[in-house]
C-alpha positions, 0 to 999 in steps of 0.5 A: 500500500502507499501509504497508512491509512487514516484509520491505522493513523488513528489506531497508532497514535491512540496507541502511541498516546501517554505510555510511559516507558524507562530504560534503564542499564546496570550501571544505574543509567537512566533515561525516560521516553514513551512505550511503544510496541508491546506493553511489558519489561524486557532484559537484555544486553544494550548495544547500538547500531549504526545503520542509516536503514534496515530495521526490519532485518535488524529486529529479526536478525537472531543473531540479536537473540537476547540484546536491547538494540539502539539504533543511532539513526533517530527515525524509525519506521518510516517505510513500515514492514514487509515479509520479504525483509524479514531475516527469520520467521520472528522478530529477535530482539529482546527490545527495542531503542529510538529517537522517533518511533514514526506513526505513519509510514510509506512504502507499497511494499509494506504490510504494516507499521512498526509499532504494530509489529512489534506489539504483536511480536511481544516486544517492548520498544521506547521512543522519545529518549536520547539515542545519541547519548545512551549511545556515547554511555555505551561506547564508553562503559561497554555493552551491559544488561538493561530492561525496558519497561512500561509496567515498572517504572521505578527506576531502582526497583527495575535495576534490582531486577536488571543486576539479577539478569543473565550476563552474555558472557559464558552463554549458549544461546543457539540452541534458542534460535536453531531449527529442531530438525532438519530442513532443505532449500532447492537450489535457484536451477540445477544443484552444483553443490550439495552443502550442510548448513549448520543453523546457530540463528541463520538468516534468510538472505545467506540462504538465498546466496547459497542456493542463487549460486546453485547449492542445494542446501540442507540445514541442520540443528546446532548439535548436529554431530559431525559424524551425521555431516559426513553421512550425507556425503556434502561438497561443503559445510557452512556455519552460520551466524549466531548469539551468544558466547562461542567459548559456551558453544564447545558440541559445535566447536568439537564438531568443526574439528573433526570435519577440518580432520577430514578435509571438508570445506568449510565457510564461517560467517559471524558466529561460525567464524569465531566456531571455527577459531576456537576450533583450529586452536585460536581463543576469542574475547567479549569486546567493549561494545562490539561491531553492529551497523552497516558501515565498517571498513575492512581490508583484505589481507591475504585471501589468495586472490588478485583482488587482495588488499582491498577495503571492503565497506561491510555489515557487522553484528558482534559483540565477541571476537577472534583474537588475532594474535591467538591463530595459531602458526602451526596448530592442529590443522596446520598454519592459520592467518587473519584474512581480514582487518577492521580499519576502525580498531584493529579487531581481526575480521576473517582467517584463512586456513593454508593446510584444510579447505576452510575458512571465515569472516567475522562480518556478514558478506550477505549484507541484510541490511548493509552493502554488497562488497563482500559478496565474493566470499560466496564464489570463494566458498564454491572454488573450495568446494570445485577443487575437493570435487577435482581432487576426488575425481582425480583419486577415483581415476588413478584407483580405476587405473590401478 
């Protein structure tokens, strides 16, 4: 539809009307602004988000399973939602922080209004407080656990409640975001590759690259074990995004290992890069308050091809990290370098492995929201994938000679 109607206006500003919410983190910040979305208290790890658009694939990103997002752009909602922008089957954030919450929005593509969709996910929202600030408090004292609510608005009584809430360090969350059972996804014409993906909060668009480039999928639960992989006979395994601690993530961890063991090729992006660090050996570490937007700059190290060194503009959400220093120079898959830099601090952004046909970037090549630089990654994975095929063949050959 065009634009809202006058009668959805309505509904959304009588919704809108004197609700009083408060946000509030554990170092006893405090800010007051209106609810919006659904009514209720929310807790969660508070970080912010530097991206201009993308709301939608932000809310539904699981990667964003249990945090309170910010976002620094201070109008929201203006184009309303749609199901095509959804980046998984439910709206994933634990809340929900804006300058503006818009009431009306415009964009025939939408199905609805963000207040709506909101609400009728379960999630509490607050509008009307300073972004720009909560944002520099962050950047300062780090990512911590917050609450929003509009049902207690004391703010000593709610940050009782906040200090009593789970931390994000040393928590599996995958298994609250992953598929319970297996499932396929056809490929976009003939099937080239047949490719496993392990699910720790996939998003929608990393499946459509795959099978665009002519992989027929099939993801599978977070513990599956690697012995149950290797039966389905794939050309290549991918690890997907996710929340959480990957240190907490030790089936997963144990699983990569012993595919790495067996010379499958393997492609990491987020979550699943720093899975398969700690799988070749390396160690990761919770960042102050982490990497979420879609603009982060990062140079390409060493990637083998003639287009290494280049900066990359990127899309990024994580509040962990592979520490560089720690990929291990002959480790128990062989030798391991940093692929890939973030220009803006340093923090190792991908890893290459020379001696298995694996590899991973801590940023999200499929870019939903974001830029498309990066989407080479996608055609890496498959040149893997070709040149295990062309060493299989060429093995069967020299055995039919023999």
């Amino acid at each position: 539809m065009p634009a809202q109607s006058t009668a959805e206006a309505a509904e959304a500003a009588e919704a809108a009307e004197a609700r009083g919410a408060i946000l509030v983190t554990e170092d006893g910040t405090t800010l007051r602004g209106e609810g919006f979305g659904a009514t209720g208290t929310a807790f969660g790890e508070i970080v912010f988000n530097t991206a201009m658009a993308g709301y939608q694939e932000v809310l539904t990103d699981p990667s964003y399973h249990r945090q309170i997002v910010t976002m620094t752009a201070p109008h929201q909602g203006n184009y309303g939602v749609a199901e095509a922008d959804a980046e998984s089957s439910r709206v994933q954030v634990a809340g929900f922080v804006v300058r503006a919450a818009s009431r009306m929005h415009a964009n025939h593509r939408a199905a609805g209004g963000l207040d709506g969709y909101l609400r009728d996910s379960g999630v509490v929202g607050i509008s009307e407080v300073d972004t720009r600030r909560l944002t520099r408090h962050i950047r300062a004292a780090g990512a911590m656990r917050a609450a929003i609510s509009t049902e207690l608005l004391d703010a000593d009584a709610l940050l009782a409640q906040v200090r009593q809430s789970d931390s994000m360090a040393g928590a599996d969350l995958t298994s609250e975001v992953s598929t319970d059972e297996p499932y396929e996804v056809a490929p976009a014409g003939n099937a080239r590759y047949r490719v496993i993906a392990y699910d720790f909060g996939i998003k929608r668009n990393i499946l459509r690259l795959l099978t665009a480039a002519g992989c027929a999928v099939r993801v599978v639960p977070a513990t599956t074990p690697a012995e149950q992989v290797l039966a389905a006979q794939p050309d290549g395994v991918f690890l997907s995004n996710g929340p959480g601690d990957p240190a907490a993530v030790r089936p997963a961890i144990d699983a990569i290992a012993t595919l790495l063991g067996c010379e499958m090729p393997v492609f990491g992006i987020c979550l699943g890069h720093q899975l398969l660090g700690h799988a070749v050996g390396a160690a990761t570490y919770k960042m102050t308050f982490g990497h979420h937007g879609a603009n982060q700059p990062v140079r390409a190290l060493d990637r083998g091809w003639p287009d290494s060194g280049r900066v990359e503009v990127t899309s990024h959400n994580h509040g962990f990290a592979v520490a560089a220093e720690s990929l291990p120079a002959d480790g128990p898959f062989g030798r391991v370098t940093q692929s890939h830099v973030n220009l803006n601090d340093g923090v190792n952004e991908g890893l290459r492995c020379h001696d298995v046909p694996a590899f991973s970037v801590q940023y999200h090549p499929e870019a939903a929201p974001g830029p498309h630089d990066a989407r080479y990654l996608f055609d890496d994975f498959l040149r893997l994938m070709a040149a295990r095929a062309r060493s299989a063949q060429r093995s069967d050959t020299r055995m039919a000679r023999a």
